[in-house]
N, C-alpha and C positions, 0 to 999 in steps of 0.2 A: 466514465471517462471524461475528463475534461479538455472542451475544444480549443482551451486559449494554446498558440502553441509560445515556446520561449525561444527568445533570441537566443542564436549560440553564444557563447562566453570566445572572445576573443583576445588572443593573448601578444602580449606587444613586445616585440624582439630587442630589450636593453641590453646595450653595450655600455659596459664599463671598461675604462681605463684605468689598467692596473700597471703598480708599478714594476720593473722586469727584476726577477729576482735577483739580487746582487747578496755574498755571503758577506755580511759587518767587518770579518777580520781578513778577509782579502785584500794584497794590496799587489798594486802592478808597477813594476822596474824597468825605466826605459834606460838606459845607458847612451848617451848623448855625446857628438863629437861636431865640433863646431870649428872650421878651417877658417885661416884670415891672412893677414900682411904680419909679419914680427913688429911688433913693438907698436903698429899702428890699431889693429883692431882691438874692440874691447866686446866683452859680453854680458848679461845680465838675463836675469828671468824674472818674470811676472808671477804672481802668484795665483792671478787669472790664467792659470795653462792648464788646458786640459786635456782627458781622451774622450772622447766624444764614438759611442756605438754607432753605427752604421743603422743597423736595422730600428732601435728603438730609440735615440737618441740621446739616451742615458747621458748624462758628464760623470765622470771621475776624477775626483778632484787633486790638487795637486798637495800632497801632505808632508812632504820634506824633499830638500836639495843638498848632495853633497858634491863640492867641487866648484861652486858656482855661487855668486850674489843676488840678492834680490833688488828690484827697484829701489829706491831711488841709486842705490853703487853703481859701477858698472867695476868691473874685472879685466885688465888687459890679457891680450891673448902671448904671451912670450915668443921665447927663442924657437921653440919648436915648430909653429905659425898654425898650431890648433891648440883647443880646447874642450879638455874631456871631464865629464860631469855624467853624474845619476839624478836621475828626480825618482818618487816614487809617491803613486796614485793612492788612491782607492778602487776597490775591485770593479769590474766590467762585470753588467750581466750574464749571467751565465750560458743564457742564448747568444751571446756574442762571438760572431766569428769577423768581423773585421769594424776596425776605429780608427779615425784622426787625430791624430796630436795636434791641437789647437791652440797657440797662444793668442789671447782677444784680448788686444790692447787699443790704448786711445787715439793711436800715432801709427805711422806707416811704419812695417817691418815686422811684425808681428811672425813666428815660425808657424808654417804650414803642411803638414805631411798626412798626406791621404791617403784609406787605403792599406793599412798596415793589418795584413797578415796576424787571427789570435793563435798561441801556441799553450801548448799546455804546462809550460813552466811561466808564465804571463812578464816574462824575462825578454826584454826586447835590448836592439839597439840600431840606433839611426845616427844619419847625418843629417845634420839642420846648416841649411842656406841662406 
């Protein structure tokens, strides 16, 4: 028998940071209404808009707009004194249950909506102030 005795082997607890699974051909549909003055307001989007997960931070990126211009245009709001427009994402994690629609732009005014309820048609629609 021998008297050497052996250090026990100690095992060291790695965390990895993994990405949260999101499916490639996901995509998510906000339906967008935007109130003004007739004839005076104008709108526009950024292509920096995004949905931002709640729990894991994820962005979902913005991958077309229908109804609406992009930077540098701006769009007047008409007779009506709103303006309605679709953007539509890339998917949210599938552990997602609630995201920000985040426009992060250079300048003041940027649209902010926190909070927004996930549902299982990933079909949404808000008002933007």
């Amino acid at each position: 028998m021998s008297t050497e005795t052996q250090e026990p082997v100690i095992k060291e607890k790695v965390e990895r940071k993994t990405k949260p699974e999101v499916n490639p051909e996901a995509q998510v549909i906000v339906h967008c209404t935007v109130y003004g003055m007739p004839f005076l307001a104008q709108v526009r989007v950024w292509p920096s808009t995004f949905l931002v997960c709640q729990s894991t931070g994820h962005s979902s990126k913005l991958q077309h707009a229908e109804g609406i211009v992009f930077v540098p245009q701006w769009q007047p709001i008409l007779e009506s004194g709103k303006a309605t427009f679709t953007l539509i994402f890339s998917g949210l994690p599938k552990t997602c249950t609630h995201f920000n629609f985040a426009e992060v732009i250079p300048e003041a005014g940027g649209w902010l909506v926190k909070n927004i309820k996930r549902n299982a048609q990933d079909v949404y629609r808000i008002v933007l102030e």
